[in-house]
Structures are given as C-alpha cells and as structure tokens.
C-alpha positions as CSV (number, residue, x, y, z in Angstrom):
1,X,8.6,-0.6,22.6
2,X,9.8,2.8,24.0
3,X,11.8,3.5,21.3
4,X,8.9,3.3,19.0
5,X,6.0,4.6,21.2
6,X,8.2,8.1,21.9
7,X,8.5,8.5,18.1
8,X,5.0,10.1,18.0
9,X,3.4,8.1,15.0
10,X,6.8,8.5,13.1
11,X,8.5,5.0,11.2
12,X,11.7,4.5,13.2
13,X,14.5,2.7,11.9
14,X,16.8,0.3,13.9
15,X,20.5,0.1,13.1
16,X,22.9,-2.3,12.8
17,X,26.7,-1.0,12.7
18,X,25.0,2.7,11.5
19,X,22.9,1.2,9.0
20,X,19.1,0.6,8.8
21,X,18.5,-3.0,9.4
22,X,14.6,-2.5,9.5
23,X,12.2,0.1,10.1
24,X,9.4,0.0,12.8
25,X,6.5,1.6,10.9
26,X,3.1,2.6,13.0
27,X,0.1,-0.2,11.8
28,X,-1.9,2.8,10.6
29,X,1.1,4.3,8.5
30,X,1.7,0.7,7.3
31,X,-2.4,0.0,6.4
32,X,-2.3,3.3,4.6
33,X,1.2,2.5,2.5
34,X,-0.8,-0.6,1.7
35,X,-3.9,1.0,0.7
36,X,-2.1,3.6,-1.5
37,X,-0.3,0.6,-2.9
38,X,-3.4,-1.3,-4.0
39,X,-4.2,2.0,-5.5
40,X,-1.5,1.8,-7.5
41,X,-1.8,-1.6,-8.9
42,X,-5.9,-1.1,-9.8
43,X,-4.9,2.0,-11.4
44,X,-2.2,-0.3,-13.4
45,X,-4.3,-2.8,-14.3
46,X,-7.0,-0.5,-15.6
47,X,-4.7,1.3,-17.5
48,X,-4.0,-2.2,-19.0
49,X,-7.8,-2.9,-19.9
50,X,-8.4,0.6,-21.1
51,X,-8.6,-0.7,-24.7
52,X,-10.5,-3.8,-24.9
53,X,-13.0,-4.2,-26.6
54,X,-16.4,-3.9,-24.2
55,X,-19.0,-6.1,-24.5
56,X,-22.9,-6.0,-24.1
57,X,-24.8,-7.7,-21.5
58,X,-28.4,-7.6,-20.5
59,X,-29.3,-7.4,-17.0
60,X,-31.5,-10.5,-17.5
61,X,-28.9,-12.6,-18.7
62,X,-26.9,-12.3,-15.6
C-alpha cells in the first residue's frame, strides 16, 4: 500500500523478474478507463444501427 499511495494518483506496475506482472491502477483512473470504454462500445454499436431503417411510433401507442 505504500508503494501505491506514494505514486501520487499514478498506475504502478509490480514486477516479477523485471517484467510487469500487474499494474495497480487508482479506482478513479480505473472508473474513468471504464467509462471511456463504454464510450467506445455505444459509439460502436451506433455506428452499427446507423442504417436501419427507422420506424414510426405514436406517443399513445406506447
């Protein structure tokens, strides 16, 4: 917990034999990676739906 509290909001990684065996990531850093990510994947699947056809609904019917 040191490590990671004197890394001032930064992702630290932890080695194993000089190579990153996981990173400790900051929860806000890692709920804003997600966030973007969701982004991403709305912004994909609208892209996908871009060219359906639409159809037309009365408020009353719903």
């Amino acid at each position: 917990m040191k490590v990671a509290a004197s890394a001032y909001s930064k992702a630290v990684a932890a080695l194993n034999r000089n190579e990153p065996a996981f990173y400790c990531v900051p929860a806000e850093a890692y709920e804003n990676l997600m966030d973007k990510l969701e982004d991403i994947e709305l912004l994909a699947l609208a892209k996908e739906r871009v060219n359906e056809e639409s159809i037309l609904v009365s408020i009353a019917d719903l």
